[in-house]
C-alpha positions as CSV (number, residue, x, y, z in Angstrom):
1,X,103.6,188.2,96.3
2,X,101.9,187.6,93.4
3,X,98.5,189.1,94.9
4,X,100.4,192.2,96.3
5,X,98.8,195.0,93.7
6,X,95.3,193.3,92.7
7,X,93.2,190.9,93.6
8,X,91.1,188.0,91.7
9,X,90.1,187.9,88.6
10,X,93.4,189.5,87.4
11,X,95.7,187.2,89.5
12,X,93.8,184.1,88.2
13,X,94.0,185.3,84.6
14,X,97.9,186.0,85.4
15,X,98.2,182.7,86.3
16,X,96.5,181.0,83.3
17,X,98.1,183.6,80.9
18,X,101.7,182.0,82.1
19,X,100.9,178.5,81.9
20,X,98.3,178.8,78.5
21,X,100.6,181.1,76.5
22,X,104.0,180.6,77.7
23,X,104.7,177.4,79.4
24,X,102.7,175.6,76.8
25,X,104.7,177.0,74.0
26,X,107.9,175.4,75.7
27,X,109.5,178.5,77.8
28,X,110.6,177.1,80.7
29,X,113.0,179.5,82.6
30,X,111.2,179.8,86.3
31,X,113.1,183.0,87.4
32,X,111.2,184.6,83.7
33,X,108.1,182.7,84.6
34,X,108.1,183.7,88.3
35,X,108.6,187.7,86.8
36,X,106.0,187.4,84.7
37,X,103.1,185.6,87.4
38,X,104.0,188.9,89.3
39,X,104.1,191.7,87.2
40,X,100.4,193.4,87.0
41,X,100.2,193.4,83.3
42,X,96.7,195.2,83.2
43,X,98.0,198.0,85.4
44,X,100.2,198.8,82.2
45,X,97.4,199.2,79.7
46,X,94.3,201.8,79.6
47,X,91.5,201.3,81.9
48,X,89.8,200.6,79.1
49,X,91.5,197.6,77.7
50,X,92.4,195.9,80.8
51,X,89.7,193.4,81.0
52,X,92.4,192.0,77.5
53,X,95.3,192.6,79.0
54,X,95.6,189.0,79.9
55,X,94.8,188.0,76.3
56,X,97.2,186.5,73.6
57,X,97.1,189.7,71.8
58,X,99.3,193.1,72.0
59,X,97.0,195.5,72.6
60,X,97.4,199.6,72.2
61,X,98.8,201.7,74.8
62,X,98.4,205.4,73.0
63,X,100.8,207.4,71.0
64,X,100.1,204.8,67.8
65,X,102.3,202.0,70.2
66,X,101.3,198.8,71.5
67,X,102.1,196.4,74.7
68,X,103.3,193.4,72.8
69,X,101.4,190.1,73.7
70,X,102.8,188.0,76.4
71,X,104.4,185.1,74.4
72,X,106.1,187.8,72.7
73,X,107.5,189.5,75.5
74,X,108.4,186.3,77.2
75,X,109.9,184.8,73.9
76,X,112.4,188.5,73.6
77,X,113.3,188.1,77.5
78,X,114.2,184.4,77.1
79,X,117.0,184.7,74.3
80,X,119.0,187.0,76.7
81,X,119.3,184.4,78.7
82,X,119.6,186.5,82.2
83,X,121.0,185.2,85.5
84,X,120.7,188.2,87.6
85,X,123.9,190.5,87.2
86,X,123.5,192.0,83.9
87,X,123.2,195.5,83.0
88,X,120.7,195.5,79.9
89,X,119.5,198.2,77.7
90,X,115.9,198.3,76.4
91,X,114.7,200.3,73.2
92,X,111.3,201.6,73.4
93,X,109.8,201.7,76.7
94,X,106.0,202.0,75.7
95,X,104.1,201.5,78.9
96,X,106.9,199.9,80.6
97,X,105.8,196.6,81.3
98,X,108.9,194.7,79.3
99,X,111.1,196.8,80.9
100,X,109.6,195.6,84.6
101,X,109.9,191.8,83.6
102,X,113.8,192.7,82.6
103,X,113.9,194.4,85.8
104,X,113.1,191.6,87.7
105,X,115.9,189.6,85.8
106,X,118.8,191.8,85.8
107,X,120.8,194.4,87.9
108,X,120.4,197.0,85.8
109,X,117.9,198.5,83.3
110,X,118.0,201.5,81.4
111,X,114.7,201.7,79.1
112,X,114.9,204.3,76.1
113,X,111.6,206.1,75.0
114,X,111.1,208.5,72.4
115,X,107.0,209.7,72.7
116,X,107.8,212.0,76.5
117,X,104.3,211.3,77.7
118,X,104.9,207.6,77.5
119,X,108.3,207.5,79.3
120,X,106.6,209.8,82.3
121,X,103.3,207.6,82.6
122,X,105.9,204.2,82.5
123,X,108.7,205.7,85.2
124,X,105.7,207.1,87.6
125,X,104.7,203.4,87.5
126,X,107.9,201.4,88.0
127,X,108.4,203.8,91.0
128,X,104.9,202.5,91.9
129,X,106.0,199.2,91.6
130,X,109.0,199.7,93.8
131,X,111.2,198.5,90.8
132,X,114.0,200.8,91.6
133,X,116.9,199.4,89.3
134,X,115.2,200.3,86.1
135,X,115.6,204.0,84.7
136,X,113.5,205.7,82.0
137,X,115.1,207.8,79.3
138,X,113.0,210.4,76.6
139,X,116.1,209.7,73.8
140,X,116.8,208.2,70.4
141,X,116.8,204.8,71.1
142,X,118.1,204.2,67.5
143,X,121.9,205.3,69.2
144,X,121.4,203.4,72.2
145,X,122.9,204.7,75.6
146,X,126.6,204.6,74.9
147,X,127.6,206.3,78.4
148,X,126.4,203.4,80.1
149,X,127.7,200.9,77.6
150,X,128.9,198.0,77.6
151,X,125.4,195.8,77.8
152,X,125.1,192.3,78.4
153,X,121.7,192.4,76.8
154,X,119.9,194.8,74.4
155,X,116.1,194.1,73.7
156,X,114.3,196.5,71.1
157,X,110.8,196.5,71.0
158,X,109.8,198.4,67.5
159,X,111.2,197.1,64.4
160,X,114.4,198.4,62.3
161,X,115.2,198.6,59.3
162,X,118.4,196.8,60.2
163,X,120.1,196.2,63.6
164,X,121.6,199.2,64.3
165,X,125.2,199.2,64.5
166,X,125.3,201.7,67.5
167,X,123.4,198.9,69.4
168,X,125.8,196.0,68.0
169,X,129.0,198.7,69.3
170,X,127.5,198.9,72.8
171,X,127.1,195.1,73.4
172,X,129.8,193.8,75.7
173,X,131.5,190.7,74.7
174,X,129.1,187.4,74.8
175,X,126.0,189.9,74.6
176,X,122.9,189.6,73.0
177,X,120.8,191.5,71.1
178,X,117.0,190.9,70.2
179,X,115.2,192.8,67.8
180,X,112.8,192.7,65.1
181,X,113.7,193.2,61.5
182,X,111.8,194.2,58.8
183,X,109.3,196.6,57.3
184,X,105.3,196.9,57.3
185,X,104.2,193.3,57.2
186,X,107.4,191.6,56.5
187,X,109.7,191.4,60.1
188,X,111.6,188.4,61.6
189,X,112.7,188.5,65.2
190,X,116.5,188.4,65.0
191,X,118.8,187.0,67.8
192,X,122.5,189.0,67.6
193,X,125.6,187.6,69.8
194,X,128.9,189.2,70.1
195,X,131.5,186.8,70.5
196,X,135.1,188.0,70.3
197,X,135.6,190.5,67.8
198,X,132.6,189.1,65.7
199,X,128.4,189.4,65.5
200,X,126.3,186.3,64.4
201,X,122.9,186.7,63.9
202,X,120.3,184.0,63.3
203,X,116.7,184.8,62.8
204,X,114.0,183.4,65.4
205,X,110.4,183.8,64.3
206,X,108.4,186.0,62.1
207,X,106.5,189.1,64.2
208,X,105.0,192.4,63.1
209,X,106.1,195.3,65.1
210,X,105.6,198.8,65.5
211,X,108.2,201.0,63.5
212,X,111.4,202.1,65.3
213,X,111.8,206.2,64.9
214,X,115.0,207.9,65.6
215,X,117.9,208.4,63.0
216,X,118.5,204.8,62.0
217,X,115.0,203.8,62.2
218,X,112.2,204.2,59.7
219,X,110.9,207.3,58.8
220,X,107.3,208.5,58.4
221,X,107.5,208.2,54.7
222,X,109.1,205.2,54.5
223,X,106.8,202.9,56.6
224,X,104.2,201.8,54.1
């Protein structure tokens, strides 16, 4: 399975990129380490930067976004803490490649994206990929998907000025929500939970992000 779209080197480097960056930094949740030995990470990058897409490094994927780096991507999947029969929502779809380790996790994904070109180029591929329970969306990701609300997990992948409170409304009770926090050079991976009628948030980890864009993210002239 995990040869099924390339061949060596990139399912060697796969391999070592789980165990090097991942498993050595203490996640060890095998249904998330399984997702991410089979996903084709390089087949979600340009051609030209796909001899690094195995690297510990985000890497730029056109339209002034970036493909996180693994740990990263690992690390934001981990705290929702997915068994299998959760509908999640993702904010920013980029190339798609966190939204096909969620949809090896969970029963349903809906991935928001606001560039068009990079919501076509990521659904063309999770067709490709066969990952049918993950659907792309060209919307403000800022408002979140409120007709398919309530989530059991939101992850957003470009940071916020705040945590939106359209996201914290569409989390179902015991949900989580993961996002960065922060401006230009200052952002701290947050962890929100719903539990009953209240949110608790605790930060994780500092990270630097792409901005978020829509109507409660940052704005052109405010990200300096």
């Amino acid at each position: 399975m995990i040869d099924m779209f390339d061949p060596s080197p990139f399912s060697e480097q796969r391999l070592r990129m789980v165990a090097e960056q991942i498993e050595r930094r203490g996640i060890h949740d095998p249904r998330l380490l399984e997702a991410m030995r089979w996903v084709p990470r390089h087949l979600f990058v340009d051609p030209e930067f796909q001899e690094a897409a195995y690297e510990d490094c985000p890497l730029p994927i056109g339209n002034g976004q970036t493909i996180s780096q693994p740990y990263i991507v690992a690390l934001m999947t981990h705290l929702l803490r997915l068994k299998g029969s959760e509908t999640v929502l993702e904010v920013g779809t980029g190339s798609g490649y966190q939204a096909a380790i969620l949809g090896l996790l969970a029963r349903q994904v809906f991935t928001l994206e606001v560039y068009p070109a990079l919501a076509e180029a990521a659904a063309r591929l999770l067709a490709e990929l066969k990952l049918t329970n993950v659907e792309v969306r060209v919307a403000d990701g800022s408002l979140g998907l409120p007709e398919k609300a309530p989530y059991q997990g939101i992850l957003v992948t470009a940071a916020a000025p705040c945590a939106p409170g359209p996201l914290l409304e569409q989390l179902g009770s015991g949900g989580r929500l993961v996002i960065p926090v922060g401006a230009r050079g200052n952002q701290d991976l947050q962890l929100w939970q719903h539990k009953g009628t209240r949110f608790f948030s605790k930060d994780i980890a500092p990270v630097a992000f792409v901005p978020l864009r829509g109507s409660l993210g940052w704005k052109e002239n405010e990200w300096r």
